[in-house]
FIPA-877843 format. One line per 2 residues: number of its first residue (from 0); for each residue x, y, z of N, C-alpha, C. Coordinates in steps of 0.05 Angstrom, whole numbers. Layout:
NUM) X,Y,Z,X,Y,Z,X,Y,Z; ...
//
This chain:
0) 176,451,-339,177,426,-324,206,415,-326; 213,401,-308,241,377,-304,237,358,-320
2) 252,348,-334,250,320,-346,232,307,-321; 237,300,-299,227,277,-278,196,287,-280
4) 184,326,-284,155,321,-290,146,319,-315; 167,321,-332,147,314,-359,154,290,-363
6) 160,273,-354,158,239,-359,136,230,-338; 138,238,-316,116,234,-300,88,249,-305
8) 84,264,-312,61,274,-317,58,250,-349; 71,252,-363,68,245,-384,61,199,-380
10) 67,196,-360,63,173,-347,33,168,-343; 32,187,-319,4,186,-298,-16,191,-320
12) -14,214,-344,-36,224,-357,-46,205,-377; -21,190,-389,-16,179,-411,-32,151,-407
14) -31,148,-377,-41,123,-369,-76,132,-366; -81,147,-358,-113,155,-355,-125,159,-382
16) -112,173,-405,-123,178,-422,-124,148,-452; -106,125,-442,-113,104,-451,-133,82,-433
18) -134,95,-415,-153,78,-394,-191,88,-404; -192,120,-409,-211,126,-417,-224,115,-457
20) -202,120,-468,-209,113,-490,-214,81,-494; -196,70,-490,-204,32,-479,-233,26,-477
22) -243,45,-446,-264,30,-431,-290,23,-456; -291,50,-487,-314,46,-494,-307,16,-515
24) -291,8,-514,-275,-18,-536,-276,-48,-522; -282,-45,-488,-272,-61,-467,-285,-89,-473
26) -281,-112,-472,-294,-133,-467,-304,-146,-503; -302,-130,-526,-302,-128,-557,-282,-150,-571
28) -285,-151,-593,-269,-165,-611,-257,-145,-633; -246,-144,-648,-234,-113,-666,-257,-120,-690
30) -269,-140,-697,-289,-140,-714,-316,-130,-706; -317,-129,-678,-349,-120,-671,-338,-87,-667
32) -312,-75,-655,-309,-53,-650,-307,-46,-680; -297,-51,-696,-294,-31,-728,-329,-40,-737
34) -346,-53,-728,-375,-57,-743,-393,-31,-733; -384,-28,-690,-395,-7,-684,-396,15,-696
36) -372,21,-695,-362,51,-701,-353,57,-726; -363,37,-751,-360,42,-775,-322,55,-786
38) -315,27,-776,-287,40,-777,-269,39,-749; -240,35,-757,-226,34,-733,-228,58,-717
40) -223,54,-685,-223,75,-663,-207,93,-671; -206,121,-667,-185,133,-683,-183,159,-651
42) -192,150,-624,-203,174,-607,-222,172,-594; -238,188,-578,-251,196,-557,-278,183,-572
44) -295,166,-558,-319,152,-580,-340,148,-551; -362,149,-559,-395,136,-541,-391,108,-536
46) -406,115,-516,-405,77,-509,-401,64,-528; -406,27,-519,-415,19,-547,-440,4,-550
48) -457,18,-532,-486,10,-523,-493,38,-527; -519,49,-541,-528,71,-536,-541,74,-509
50) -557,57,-503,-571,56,-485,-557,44,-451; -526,48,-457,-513,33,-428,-525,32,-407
52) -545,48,-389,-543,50,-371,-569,21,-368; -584,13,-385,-590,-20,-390,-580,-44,-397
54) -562,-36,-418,-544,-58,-433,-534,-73,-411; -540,-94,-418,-509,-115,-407,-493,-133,-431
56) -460,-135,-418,-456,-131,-394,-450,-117,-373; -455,-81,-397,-442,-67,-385,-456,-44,-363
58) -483,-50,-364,-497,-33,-339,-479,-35,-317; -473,-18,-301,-486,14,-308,-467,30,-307
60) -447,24,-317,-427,44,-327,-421,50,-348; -424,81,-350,-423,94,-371,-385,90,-387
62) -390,81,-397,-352,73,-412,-358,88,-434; -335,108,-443,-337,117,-465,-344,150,-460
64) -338,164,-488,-345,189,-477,-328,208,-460; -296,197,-463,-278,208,-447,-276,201,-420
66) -293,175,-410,-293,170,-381,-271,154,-368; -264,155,-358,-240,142,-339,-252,128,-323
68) -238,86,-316,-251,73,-310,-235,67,-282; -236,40,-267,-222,43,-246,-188,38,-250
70) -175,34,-271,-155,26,-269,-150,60,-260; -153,81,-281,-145,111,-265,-160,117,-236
72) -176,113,-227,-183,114,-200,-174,96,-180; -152,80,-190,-143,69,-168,-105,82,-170
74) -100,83,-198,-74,99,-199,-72,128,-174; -97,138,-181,-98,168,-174,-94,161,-146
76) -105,136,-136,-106,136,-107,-76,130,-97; -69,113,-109,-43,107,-105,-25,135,-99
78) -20,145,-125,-8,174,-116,-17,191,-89; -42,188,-84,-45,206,-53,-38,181,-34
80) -31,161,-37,-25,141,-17,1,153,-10; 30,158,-35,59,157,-32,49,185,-22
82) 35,214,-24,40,237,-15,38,237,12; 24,218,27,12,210,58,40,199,62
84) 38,171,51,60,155,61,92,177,68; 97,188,36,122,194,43,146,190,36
86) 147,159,29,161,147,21,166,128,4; 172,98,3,177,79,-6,157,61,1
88) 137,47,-8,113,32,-2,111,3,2; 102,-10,26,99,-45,23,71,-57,25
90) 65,-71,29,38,-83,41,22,-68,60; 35,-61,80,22,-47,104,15,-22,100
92) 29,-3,76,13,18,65,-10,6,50; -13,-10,39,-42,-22,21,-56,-21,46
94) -53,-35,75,-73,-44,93,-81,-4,106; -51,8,117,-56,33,126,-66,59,110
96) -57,55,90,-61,77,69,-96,76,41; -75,51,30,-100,48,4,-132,41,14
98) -131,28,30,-156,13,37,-182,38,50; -159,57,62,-177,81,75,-188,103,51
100) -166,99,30,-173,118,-4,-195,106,-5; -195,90,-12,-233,58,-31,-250,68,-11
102) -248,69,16,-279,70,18,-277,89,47; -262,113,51,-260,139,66,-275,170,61
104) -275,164,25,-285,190,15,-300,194,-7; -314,201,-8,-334,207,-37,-323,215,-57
106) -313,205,-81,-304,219,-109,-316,224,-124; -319,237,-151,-331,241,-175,-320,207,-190
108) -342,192,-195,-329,171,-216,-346,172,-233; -327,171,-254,-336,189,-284,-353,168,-296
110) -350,145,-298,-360,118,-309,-389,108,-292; -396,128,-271,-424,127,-257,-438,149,-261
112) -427,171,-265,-439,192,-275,-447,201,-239; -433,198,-214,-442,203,-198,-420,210,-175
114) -431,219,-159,-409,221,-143,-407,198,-117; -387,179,-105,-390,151,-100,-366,150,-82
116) -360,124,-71,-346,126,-55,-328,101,-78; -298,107,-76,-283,85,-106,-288,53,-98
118) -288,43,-72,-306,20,-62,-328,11,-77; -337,25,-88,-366,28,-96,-372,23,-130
120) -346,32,-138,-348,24,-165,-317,3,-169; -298,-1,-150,-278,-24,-170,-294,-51,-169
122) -280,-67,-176,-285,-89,-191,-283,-107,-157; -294,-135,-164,-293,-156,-140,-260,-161,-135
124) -244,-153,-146,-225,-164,-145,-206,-143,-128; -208,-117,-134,-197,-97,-119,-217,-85,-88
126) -245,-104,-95,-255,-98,-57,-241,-122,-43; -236,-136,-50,-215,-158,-42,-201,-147,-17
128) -187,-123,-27,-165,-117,-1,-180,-98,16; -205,-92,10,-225,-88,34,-236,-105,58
130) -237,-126,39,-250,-152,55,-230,-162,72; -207,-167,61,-179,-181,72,-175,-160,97
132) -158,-133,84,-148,-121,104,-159,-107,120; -184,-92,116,-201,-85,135,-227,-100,148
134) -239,-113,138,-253,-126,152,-243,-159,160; -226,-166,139,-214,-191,161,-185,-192,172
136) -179,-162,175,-145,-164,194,-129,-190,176; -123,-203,155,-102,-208,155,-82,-201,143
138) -54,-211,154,-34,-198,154,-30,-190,123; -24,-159,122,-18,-152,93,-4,-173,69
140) 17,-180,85,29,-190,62,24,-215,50; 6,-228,62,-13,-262,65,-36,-251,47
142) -44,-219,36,-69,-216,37,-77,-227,8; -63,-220,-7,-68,-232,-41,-78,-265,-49
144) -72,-276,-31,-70,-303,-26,-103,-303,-32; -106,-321,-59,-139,-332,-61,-152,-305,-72
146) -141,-288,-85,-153,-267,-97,-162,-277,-127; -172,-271,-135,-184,-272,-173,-153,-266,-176
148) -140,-285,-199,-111,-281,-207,-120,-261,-240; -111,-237,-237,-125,-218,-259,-106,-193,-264
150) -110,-170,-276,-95,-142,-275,-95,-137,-259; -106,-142,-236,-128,-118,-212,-102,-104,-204
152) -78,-119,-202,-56,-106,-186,-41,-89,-202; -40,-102,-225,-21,-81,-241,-30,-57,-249
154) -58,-60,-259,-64,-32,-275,-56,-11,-254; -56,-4,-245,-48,17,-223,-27,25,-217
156) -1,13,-218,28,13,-210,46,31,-222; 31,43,-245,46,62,-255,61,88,-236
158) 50,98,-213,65,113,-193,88,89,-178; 92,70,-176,113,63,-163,136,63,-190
160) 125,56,-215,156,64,-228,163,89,-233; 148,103,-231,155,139,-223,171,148,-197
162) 165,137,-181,174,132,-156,203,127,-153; 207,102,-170,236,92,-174,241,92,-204
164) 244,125,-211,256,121,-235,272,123,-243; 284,114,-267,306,94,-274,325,71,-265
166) 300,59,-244,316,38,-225,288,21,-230; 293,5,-241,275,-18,-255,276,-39,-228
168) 297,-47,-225,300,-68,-204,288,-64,-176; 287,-28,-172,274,-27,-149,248,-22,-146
170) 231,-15,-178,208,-11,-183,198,-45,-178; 215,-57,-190,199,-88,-189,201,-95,-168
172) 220,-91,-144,217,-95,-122,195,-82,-94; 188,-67,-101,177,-43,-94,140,-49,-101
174) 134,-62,-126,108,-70,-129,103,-94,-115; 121,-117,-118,115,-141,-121,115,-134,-80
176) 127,-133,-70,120,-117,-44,92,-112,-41; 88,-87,-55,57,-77,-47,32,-96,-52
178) 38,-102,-83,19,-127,-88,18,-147,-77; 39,-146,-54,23,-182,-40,-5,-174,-28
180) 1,-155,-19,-36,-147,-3,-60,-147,-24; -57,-149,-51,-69,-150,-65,-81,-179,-86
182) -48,-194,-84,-53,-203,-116,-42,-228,-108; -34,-257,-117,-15,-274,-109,-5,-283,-143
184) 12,-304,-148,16,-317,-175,22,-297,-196; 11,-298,-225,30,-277,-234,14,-263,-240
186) -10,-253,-233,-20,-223,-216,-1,-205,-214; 4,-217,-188,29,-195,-170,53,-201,-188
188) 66,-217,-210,82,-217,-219,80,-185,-244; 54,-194,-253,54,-169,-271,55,-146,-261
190) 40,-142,-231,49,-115,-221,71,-105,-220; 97,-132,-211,115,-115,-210,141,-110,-236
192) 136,-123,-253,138,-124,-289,134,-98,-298; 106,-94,-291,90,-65,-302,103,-46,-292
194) 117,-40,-263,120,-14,-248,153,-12,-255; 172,-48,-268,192,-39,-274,192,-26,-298
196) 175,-39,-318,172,-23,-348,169,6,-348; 155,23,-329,155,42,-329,178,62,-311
198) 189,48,-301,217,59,-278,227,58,-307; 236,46,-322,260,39,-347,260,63,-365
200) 222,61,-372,210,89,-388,216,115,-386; 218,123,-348,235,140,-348,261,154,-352
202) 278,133,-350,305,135,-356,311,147,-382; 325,174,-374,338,188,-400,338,173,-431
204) 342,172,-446,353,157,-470,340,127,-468; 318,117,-445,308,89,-458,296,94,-489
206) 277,70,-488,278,62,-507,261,39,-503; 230,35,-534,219,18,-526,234,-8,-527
208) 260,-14,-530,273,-43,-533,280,-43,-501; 294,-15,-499,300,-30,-464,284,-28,-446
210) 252,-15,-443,236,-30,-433,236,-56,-438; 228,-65,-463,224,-97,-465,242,-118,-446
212) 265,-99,-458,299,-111,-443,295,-119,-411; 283,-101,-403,276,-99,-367,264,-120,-353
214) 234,-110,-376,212,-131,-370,229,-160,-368; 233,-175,-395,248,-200,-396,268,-209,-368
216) 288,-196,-374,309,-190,-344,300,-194,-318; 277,-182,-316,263,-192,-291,237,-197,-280
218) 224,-219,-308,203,-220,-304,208,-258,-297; 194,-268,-285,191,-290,-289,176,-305,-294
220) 173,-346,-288,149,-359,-297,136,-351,-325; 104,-351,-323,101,-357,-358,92,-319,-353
222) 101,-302,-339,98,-278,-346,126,-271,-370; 143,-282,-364,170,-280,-380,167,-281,-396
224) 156,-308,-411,158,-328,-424,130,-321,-447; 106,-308,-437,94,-291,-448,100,-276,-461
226) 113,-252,-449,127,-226,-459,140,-234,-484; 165,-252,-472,182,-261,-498,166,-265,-521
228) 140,-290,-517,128,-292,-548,114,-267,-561; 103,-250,-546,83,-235,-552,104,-216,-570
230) 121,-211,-554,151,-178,-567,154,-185,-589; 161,-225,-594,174,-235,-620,162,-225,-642
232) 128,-237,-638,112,-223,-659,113,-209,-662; 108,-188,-648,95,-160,-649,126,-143,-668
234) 148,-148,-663,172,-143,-683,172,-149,-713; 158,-164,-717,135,-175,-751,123,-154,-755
236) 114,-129,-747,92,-115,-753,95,-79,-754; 93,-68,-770,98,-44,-771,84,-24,-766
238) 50,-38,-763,38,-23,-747,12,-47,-739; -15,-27,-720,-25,-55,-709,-42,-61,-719
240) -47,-44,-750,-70,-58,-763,-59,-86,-774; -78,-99,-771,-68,-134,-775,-47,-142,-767
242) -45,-133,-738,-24,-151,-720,-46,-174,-700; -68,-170,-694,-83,-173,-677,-87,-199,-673
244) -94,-215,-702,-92,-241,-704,-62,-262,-684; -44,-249,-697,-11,-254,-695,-10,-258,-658
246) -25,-232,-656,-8,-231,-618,-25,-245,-598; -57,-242,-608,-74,-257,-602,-66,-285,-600
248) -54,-298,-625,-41,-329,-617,-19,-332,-605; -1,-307,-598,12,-319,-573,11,-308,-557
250) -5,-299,-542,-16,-297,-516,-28,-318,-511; -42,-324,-535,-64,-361,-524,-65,-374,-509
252) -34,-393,-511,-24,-409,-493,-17,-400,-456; -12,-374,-464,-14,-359,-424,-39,-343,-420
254) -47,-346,-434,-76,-329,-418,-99,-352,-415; -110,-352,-381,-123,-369,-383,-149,-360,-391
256) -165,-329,-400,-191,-324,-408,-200,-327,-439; -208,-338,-437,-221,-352,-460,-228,-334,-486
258) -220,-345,-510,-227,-329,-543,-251,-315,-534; -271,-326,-527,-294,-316,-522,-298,-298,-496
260) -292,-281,-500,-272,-263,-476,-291,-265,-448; -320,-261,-452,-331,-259,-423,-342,-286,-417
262) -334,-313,-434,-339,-339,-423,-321,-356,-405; -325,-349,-382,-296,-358,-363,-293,-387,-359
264) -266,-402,-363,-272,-436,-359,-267,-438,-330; -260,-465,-327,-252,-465,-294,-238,-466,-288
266) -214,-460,-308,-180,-453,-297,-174,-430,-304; -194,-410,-311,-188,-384,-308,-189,-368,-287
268) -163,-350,-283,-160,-338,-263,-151,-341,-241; -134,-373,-242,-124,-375,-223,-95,-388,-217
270) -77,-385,-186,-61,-386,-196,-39,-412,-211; -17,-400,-221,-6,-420,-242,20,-408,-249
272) 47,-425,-240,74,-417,-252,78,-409,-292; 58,-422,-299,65,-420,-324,48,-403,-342
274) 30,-390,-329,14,-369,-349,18,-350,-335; -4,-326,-356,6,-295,-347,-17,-287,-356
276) -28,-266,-344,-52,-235,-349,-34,-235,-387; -63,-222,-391,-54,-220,-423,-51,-183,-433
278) -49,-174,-413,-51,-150,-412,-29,-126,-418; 0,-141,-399,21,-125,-396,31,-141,-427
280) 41,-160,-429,57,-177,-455,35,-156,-480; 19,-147,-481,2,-142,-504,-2,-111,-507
282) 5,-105,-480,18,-72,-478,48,-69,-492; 60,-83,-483,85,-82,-493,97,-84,-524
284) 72,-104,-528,77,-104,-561,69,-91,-576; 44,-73,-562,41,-50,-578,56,-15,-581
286) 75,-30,-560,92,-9,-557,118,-11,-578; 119,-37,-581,136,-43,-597,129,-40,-626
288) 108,-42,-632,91,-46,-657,90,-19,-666; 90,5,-643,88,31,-652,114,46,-656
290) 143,27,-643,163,46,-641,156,64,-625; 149,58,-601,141,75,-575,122,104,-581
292) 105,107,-604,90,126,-607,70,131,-595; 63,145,-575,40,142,-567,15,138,-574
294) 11,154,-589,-23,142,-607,-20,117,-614; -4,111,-626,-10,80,-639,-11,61,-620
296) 5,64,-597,9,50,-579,-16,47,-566; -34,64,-562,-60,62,-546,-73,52,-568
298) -83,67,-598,-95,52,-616,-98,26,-622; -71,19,-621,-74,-14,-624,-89,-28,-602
300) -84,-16,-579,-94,-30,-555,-124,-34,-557; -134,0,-558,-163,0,-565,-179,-16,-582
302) -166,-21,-601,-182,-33,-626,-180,-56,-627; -157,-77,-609,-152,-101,-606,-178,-115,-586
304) -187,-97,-568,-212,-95,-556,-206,-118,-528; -224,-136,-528,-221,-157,-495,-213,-136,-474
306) -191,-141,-465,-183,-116,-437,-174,-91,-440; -189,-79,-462,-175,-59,-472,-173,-40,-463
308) -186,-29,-443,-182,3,-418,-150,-7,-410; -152,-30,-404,-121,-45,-388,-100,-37,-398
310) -105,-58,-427,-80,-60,-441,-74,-16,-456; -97,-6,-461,-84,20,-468,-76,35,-445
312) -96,31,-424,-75,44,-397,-43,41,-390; -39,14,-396,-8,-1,-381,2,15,-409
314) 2,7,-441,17,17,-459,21,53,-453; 0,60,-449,0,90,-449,15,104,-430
316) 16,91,-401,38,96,-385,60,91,-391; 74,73,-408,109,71,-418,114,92,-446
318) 87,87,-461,100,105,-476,92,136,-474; 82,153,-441,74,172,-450,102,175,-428
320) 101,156,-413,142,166,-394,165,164,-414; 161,151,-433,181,155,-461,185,182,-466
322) 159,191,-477,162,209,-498,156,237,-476; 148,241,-454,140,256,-439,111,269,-448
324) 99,287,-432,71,294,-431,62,305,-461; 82,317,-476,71,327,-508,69,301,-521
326) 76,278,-507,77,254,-540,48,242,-529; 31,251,-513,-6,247,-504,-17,268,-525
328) -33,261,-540,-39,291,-560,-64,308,-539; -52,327,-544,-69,348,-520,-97,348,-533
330) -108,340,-560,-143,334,-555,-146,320,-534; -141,296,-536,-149,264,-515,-150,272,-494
332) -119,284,-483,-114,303,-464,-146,321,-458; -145,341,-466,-163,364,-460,-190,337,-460
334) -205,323,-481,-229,313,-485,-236,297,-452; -209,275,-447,-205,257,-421,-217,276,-396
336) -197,300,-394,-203,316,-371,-222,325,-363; -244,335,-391,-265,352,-392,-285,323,-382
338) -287,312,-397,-303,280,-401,-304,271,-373; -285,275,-363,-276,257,-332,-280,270,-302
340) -280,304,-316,-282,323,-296,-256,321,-274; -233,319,-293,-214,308,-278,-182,326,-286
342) -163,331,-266,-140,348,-275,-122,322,-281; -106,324,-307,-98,303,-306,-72,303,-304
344) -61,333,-294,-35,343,-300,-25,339,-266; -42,341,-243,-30,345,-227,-26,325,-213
346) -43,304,-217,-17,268,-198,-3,275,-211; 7,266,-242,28,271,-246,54,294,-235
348) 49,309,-225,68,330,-219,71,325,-178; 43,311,-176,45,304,-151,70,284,-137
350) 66,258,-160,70,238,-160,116,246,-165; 119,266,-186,144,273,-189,155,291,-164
352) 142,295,-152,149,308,-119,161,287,-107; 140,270,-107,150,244,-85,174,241,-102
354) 173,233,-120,195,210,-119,218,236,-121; 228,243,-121,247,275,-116,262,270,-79
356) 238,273,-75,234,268,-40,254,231,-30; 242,217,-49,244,189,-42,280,188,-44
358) 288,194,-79,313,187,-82,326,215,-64; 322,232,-46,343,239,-36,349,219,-11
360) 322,211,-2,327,198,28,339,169,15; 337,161,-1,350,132,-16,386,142,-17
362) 389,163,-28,409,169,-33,426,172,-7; 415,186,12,429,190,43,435,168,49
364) 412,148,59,415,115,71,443,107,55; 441,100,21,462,91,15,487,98,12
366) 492,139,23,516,137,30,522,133,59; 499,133,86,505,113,110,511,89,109
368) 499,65,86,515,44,84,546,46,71; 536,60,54,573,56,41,600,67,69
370) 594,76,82,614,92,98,611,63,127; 585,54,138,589,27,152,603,8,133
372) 602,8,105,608,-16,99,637,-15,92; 646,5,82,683,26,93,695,4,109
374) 680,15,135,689,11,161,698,-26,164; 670,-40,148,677,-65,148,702,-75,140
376) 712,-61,120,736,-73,108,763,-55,115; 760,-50,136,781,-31,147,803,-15,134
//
């Protein structure tokens, strides 16, 4: 492989195989997850309902067990969106492209045990841009407007900083674009935070500081301002057993979902200059908390529990474009794939095509401007 596919594969995979381990931890406290499972997550684990396909809240998806939830079934889609598209992505690919992925074709979704149309299993928040852009025509980039203010946009974005990698600025530009059809407030702010963190990830010689560096640089409102508290702590800690308490209290103040994770108040979720999703700031710190290791980086996520498919998905994408596809340990690897009935090597390799493709046509354009802009200055 090229460096560009083993950071990208090591991206796309890295991100599915913390998305699967998460889902069985999702919606938990780290005291009810270490009571389940007699002990911290350490890997591939059963629901945390024996009986899921009754339990609530989590009927009737099977989480756990190596299953991949929608944040990877909407990544995966993304990547066949840029192989269609071609190119560089805005709004109007969400309306032309993504919207026809959700509900065009029947997939295997691992978390139903069935085969479904991905419509069929995301969340209210991602049929959103069903409702908006296909059944109510409006204009893509208006479409986020009045959506659930949540991950829905970010977990996914990991192919646009693959896309633009090692160009952070145009990864964040490049989401926050696509996510208007999706997301409004800092939703779409985290989307496009998340897709710079991982453009950064790829870059030769980063480093989990200059992700952080990126994020900060161009994140704004209380997504910023999040990050910043959450990194501070999380630099206190050498690893994430008993960080949880620490990052948990500063996220507090920006996350509007409640200690009591599935009791929603009535200013959750929506939008607000000064808070943030608690998802990306809590990825990041566990990235920091691990010194960009991959396992730890997902471990902490898992075991910290609330949005935990999320938060180990987003961490697992920076640190598996860090370290490239060997720093995913090929059990998780092999257990995810088998579990998921899913290849997890080839978006990734898909996804490093495009962007190959992208920065040559990026590269032409900007030596046609440089030679008009010559001309300007005679």
């Amino acid at each position: 492989m090229t460096p560009l596919q083993d950071k990208a594969v090591g991206a796309i995979a890295g991100a599915a195989v913390g998305d699967a381990l998460g889902g069985a931890t999702e919606g938990w406290t780290p005291e009810q997850i270490r009571t389940r499972y007699d002990g911290w997550v350490t890997g591939v684990v059963p629901p945390y309902f024996e009986d899921w396909p009754n339990a609530r809240p989590i009927a009737p998806y099977h989480k756990g067990d190596g299953h991949i939830t929608d944040d990877t079934l909407m990544t995966h889609a993304l990547v066949r969106v840029y192989e269609r598209a071609g190119g560089h992505l805005d709004a109007y690919a969400a309306a032309e492209h993504l919207v026809p992925e959700m509900m065009g074709e029947r997939r295997w979704i691992p978390d139903m045990d069935a085969e479904a149309l991905p419509l069929q299993r995301v969340f209210l928040a991602e049929k959103w841009l069903v409702l908006r852009l296909h059944y109510g025509h409006v204009d893509p980039r208006e479409a986020g407007v009045g959506n659930i203010v949540n991950c829905g946009a970010a977990m996914y974005m990991a192919p646009v900083g693959v896309v633009n990698a090692a160009d952070p600025d145009g990864a964040y530009a490049e989401a926050i674009e696509l996510a208007g059809a999706h997301q409004s407030s800092y939703g779409r702010e985290a989307a496009g935070v998340f897709a710079a963190s991982v453009a950064e990830a790829m870059r030769p010689g980063a480093t989990p500081d200059s992700v952080v560096a990126a994020a900060l640089r161009l994140a704004r409102d209380g997504t910023r301002a999040a990050i910043e508290a959450v990194c501070e702590r999380a630099r206190a800690h050498t690893h994430w057993e008993g960080s949880f308490e620490a990052l948990r209290e500063a996220i507090r103040p920006y996350d509007t979902v409640a200690d009591t994770y599935r009791d929603q108040g009535m200013g959750a979720r929506r939008p607000s200059r000064v808070h943030s999703i608690e998802e990306l700031p809590l990825a990041l710190a566990f990235l920091l908390v691990a010194k960009g290791d991959y396992r730890d980086t997902v471990l902490g996520a898992v075991n910290y529990g609330r949005d935990a498919d999320s938060i180990a998905s987003m961490g697992g994408a920076v640190a598996g474009a860090l370290g490239g596809v060997e720093a995913v340990p090929a059990a998780w690897r092999e257990e995810v794939a088998a579990g998921s009935r899913m290849d997890l090597e080839a978006p990734g390799l898909a996804i490093a095509a495009v962007a190959e493709r992208v920065h040559a046509a990026d590269v032409a354009r900007r030596r046609e401007h440089e030679r008009a802009f010559g001309g300007l200055l005679g």
